[in-house]
VOKE-50213 format. One record per residue (C-alpha): x, y, z; residue number from 0. Coordinates in steps of 0.001 Angstrom, whole numbers, plus 500000, padded with zeros to 6 digits. Example, Ala and Ser with C-alpha at 12.3 -4.5 7.8 and 13.67 -1.06 7.14 Angstrom:
// VOKE-50213
xx:yy:zz:i
512300:495500:507800:0 .
513670:498940:507140:1 .
END
This chain:
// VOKE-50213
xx:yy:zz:i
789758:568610:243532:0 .
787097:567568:245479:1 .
785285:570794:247663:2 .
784957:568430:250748:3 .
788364:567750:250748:4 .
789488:571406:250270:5 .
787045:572440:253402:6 .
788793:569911:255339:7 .
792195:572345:255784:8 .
792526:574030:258841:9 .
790565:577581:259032:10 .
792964:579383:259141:11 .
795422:577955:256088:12 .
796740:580409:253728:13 .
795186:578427:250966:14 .
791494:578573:252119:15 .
789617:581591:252871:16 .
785661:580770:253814:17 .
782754:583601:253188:18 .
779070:583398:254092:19 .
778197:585393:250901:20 .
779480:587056:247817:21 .
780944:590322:247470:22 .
778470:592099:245975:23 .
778821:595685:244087:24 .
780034:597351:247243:25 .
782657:594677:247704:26 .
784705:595276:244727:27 .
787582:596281:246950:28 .
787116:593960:249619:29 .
787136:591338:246754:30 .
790445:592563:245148:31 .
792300:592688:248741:32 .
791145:589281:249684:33 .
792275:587422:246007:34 .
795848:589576:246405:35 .
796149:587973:249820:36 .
795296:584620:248713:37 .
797980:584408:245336:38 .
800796:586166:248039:39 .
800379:583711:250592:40 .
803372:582127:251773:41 .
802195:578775:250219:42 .
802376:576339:247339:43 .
799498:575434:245265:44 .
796346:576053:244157:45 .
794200:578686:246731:46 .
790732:578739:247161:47 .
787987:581186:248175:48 .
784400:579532:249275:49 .
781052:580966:249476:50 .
777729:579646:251753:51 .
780188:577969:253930:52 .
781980:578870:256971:53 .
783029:577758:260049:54 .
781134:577602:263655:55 .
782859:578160:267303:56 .
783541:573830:267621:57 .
784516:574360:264152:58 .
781935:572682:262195:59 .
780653:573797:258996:60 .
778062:576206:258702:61 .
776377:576745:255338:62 .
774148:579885:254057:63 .
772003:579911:251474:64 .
773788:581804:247933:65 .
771684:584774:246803:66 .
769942:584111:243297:67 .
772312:585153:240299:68 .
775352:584234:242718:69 .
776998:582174:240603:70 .
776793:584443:237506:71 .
778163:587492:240047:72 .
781127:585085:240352:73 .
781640:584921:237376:74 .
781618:588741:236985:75 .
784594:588895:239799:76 .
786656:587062:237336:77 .
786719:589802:235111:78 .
787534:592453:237793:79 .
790033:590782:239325:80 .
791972:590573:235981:81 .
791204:594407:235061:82 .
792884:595528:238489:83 .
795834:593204:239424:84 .
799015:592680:237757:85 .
800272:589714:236843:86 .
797864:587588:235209:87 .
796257:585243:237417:88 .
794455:581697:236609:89 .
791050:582410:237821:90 .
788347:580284:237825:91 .
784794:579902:239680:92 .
783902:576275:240586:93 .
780562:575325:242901:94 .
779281:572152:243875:95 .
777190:570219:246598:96 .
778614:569735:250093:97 .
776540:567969:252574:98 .
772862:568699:250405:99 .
773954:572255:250306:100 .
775587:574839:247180:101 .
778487:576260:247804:102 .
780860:578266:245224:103 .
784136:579052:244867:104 .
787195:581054:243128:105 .
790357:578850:242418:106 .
793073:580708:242422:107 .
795921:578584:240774:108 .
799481:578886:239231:109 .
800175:581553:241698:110 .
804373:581147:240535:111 .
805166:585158:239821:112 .
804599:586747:243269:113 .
803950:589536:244385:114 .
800857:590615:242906:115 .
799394:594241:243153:116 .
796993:596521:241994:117 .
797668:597423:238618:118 .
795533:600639:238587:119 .
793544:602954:240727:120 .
790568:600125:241767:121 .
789282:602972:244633:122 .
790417:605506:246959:123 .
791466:602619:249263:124 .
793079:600812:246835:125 .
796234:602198:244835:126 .
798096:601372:242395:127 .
801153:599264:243523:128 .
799349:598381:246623:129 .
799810:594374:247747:130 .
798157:592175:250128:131 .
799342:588806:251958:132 .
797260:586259:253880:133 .
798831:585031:257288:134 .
797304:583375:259813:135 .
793920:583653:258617:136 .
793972:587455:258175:137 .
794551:589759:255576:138 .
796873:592990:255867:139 .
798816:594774:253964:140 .
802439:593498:252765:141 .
805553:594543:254434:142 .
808926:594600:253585:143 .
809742:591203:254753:144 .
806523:589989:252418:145 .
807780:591327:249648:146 .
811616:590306:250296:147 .
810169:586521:250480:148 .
808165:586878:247228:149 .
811126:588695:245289:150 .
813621:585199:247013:151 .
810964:582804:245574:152 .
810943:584512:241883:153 .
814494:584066:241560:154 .
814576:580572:242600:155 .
812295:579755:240033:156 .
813854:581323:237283:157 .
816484:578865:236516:158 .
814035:576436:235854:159 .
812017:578382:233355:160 .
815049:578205:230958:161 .
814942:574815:231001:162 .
813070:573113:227848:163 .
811188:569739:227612:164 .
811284:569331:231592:165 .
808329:568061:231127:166 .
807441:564907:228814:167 .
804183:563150:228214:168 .
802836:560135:226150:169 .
800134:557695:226590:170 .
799213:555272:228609:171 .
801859:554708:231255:172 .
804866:555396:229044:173 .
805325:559428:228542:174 .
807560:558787:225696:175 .
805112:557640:223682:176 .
803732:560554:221471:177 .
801669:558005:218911:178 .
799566:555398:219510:179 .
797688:553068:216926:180 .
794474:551347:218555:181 .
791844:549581:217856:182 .
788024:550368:218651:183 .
784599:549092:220072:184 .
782303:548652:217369:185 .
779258:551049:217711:186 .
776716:550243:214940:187 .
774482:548440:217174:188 .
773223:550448:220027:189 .
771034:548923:222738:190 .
768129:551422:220753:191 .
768891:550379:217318:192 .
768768:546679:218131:193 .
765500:547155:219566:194 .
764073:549495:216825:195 .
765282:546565:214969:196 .
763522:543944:217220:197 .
760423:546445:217080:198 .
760346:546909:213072:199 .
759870:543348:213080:200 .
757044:542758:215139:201 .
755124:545446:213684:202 .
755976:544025:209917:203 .
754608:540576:210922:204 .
751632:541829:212748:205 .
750845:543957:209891:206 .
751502:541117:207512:207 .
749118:538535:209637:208 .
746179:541042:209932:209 .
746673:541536:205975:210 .
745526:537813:205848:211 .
743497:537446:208899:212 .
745533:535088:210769:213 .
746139:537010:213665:214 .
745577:535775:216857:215 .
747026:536385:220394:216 .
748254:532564:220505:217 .
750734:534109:217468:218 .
751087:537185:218866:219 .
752527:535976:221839:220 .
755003:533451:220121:221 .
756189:536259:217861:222 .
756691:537866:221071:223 .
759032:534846:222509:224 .
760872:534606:219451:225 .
762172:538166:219459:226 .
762467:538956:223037:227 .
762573:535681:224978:228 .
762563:536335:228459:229 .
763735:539663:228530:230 .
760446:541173:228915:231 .
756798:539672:229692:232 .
754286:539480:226586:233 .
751581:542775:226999:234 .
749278:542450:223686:235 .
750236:545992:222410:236 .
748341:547115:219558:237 .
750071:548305:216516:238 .
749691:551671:216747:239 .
751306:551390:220129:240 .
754334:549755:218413:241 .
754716:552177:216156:242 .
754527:554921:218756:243 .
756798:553185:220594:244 .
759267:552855:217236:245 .
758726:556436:217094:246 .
759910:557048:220534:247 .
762924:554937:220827:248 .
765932:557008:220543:249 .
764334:558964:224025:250 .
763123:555779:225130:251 .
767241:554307:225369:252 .
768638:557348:225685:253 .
770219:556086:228920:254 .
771693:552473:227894:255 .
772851:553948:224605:256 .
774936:556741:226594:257 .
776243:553983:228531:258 .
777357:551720:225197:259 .
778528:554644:223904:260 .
780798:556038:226915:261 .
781567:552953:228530:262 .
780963:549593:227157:263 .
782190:550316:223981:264 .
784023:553241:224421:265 .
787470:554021:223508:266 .
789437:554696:226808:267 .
792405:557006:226677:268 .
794713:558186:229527:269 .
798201:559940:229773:270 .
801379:559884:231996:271 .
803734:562550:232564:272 .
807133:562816:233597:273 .
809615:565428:234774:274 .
812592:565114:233285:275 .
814086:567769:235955:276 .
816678:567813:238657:277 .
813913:569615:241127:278 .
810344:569329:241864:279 .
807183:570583:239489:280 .
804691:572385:241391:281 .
801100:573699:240893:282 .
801630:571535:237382:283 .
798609:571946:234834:284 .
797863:569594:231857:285 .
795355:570636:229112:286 .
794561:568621:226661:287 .
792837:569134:223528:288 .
790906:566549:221171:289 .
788802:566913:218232:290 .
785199:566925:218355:291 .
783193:565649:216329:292 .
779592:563713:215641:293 .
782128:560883:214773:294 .
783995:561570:217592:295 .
782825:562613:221155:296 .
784491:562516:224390:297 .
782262:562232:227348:298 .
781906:565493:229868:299 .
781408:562398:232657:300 .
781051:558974:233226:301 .
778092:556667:232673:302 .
776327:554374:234685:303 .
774112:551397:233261:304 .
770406:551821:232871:305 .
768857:551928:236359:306 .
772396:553023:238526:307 .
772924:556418:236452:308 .
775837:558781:237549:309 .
775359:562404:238396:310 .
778276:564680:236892:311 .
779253:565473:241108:312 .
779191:561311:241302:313 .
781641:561411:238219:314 .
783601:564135:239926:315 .
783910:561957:243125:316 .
785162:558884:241142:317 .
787819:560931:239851:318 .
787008:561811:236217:319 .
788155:564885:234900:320 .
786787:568155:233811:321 .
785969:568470:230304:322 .
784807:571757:228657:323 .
783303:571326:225293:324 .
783774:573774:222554:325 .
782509:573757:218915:326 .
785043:571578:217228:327 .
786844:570372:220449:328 .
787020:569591:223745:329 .
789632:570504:226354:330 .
790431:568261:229588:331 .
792096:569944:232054:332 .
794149:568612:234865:333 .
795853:570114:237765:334 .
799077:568000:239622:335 .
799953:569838:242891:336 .
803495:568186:242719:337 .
805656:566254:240187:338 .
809239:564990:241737:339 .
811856:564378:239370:340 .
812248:561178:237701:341 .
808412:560520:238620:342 .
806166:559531:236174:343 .
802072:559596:236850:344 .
798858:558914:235074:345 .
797629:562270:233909:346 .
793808:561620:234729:347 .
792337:559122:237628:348 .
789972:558026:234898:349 .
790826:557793:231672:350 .
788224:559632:229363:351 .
785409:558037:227406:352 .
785458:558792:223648:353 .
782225:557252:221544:354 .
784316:556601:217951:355 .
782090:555780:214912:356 .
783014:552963:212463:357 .
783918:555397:209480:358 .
787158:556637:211328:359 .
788857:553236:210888:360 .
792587:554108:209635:361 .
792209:557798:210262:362 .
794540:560010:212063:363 .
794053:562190:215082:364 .
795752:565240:216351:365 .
795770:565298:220276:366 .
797311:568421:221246:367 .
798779:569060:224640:368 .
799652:572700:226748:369 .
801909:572231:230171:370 .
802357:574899:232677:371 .
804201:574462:235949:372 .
805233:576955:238807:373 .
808411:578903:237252:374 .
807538:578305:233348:375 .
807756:581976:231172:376 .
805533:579748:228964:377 .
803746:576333:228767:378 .
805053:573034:226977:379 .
803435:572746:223778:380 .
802578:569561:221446:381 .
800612:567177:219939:382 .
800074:563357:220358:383 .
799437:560718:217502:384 .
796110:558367:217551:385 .
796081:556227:214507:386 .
792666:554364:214783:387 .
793081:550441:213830:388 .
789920:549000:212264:389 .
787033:548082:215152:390 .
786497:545439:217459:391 .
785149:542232:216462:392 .
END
């Protein structure tokens, strides 16, 4: 979710909580009360604490600067928070640029198995069993009500976690279908290979010409027109420039070929889900896990052509999702705030970019799939079918 939509909730929302700074070593409690507060917020969906940013008196936002080694101190809350409170929670720092300026975050998500409390002695101002709620843009300690509401919204999920296959999910836009048989872009020819190509020959005939002393710019320059046309103007470049530039070319295209790779000939995949319930999904989360592979790569963003590049926040903003690369596959995670019954929806506002080489033709490939929703005991497990059909003319 975008952070300048999130900072657009009212201040005082039980889902959004706004610091100047982090913690810090001395905040460890303050930290552990605030998170508690957050996940037992009378509130659906995903919660979210944010660093440099807060709000002024006409209620504009005011950003501060994040200390150096912020973001790794973040990180470092993630594993206190799950040492001291009980149940699990989904944790996760996020930071990004609002307005020319960093801020950070912890997402606090799938917040379905209220209430949550300290686990263990964290200091002497914060016990075991002790429990926290946000209301009304404070934090204080739970009362009896609090915890009445929490234990009422438990058991009214419970029925639902029984439940099996609620959820279904196939590709494209029909969530039945688990395999899919495709056909894709031919990638032999890269915008640098066709002009090491282009390149290899030039520097062959020049060669071949000064062998025989026949060389001249007049044939130099109609070489020139034969291989490139108009597509760039004639500059006399010695050979040893050539072959520097031959050397070179792989950097040298690095941008088009990212874009033939991951966009123009690219192998597009999205998903669509559907719950097969008699009541709402909420705080829904979809992973999905492909292979990875040098024959075989899904793009972490999108792509823009040579000359209009995209930054991974300019991805973000057009909607593609988050991809996390390990070191034999990737996993693209998405997060549905609400799924009504009957409703079926494209997993991913863009569908991911996936560079296939030639040599797959007529393999098989395993997509597996892991759904959680507010109420599950567990997630919906499986895997998907992609049969690839020979390549693209």
């Amino acid at each position: 979710m975008l952070l300048e939509k999130l900072l657009q909730q009212p201040v005082d929302s039980p889902k959004l909580h706004l610091r100047d700074a982090i913690y810090g070593a001395s905040g460890q409690s303050v930290l552990l009360q605030e998170v508690l507060g957050m996940a037992n917020a009378d509130a659906h969906g995903v919660r979210h604490i944010f660093f440099g940013v807060n709000r002024g008196a006409n209620d504009e936002l005011l950003f501060t600067p994040l200390a150096d080694g912020a973001l790794e101190e973040l990180q470092g809350s993630v594993e206190l928070i799950n040492r001291y409170i009980e149940p699990v929670l989904k944790i996760e720092p996020i930071y990004g640029d609002v307005k020319g300026h960093l801020v950070a975050a912890l997402e606090i998500s799938r917040c379905d198995n209220p209430p949550y409390i300290v686990k263990t002695d964290a200091s002497r101002d914060l016990r075991r069993g002790d429990c926290w709620v946000r209301e009304g843009g404070l934090f204080r300690p739970a009362q009896r009500a609090d915890l009445d509401r929490m234990y009422r919204y438990t058991a009214s999920r419970r029925p639902q976690s029984t439940d099996s296959n609620i959820v279904r999910i196939g590709f494209a836009a029909n969530p039945t279908q688990t395999t899919l048989t495709t056909r894709f872009p031919d990638v032999s020819r890269p915008p640098s290979s066709h002009e090491a190509y282009r390149m290899q020959n030039e520097i062959d005939a020049r060669k071949a010409a000064h062998n025989v002393n026949v060389e001249d710019t007049g044939l130099v320059r109609l070489l020139h027109t034969r291989l490139y046309g108009n597509e760039r103007p004639f500059q006399g470049q010695g050979i040893d420039t050539l072959v520097e530039g031959y050397n070179t070319v792989l950097d040298s295209y690095h941008d088009e070929d990212d874009y033939y790779f991951f966009e123009t000939h690219a192998l597009k995949l999205n998903f669509s889900v559907v719950n097969t319930g008699h009541t709402p999904l909420e705080d829904v989360s979809v992973l999905i896990s492909v292979p990875w592979a040098e024959s075989f790569r899904t793009a972490d963003r999108m792509y823009g052509p040579p000359g209009k590049s995209l930054t991974a926040k300019e991805s973000e903003l057009l909607g593609y999702p988050r991809v996390k690369r390990y070191k034999s596959a990737v996993q693209i995670k998405q997060e549905i705030p609400r799924l009504e019954p009957d409703a079926t929806i494209a997993v991913f506002e863009q569908a991911i970019r996936i560079s296939v080489k030639p040599e797959l033709a007529g393999k098989k490939v395993a997509i597996r799939y892991s759904i959680l929703a507010a109420g599950f005991e567990r997630p919906e497990e499986g895997r998907l079918k992609l049969i690839l059909g020979k390549t693209e003319a």
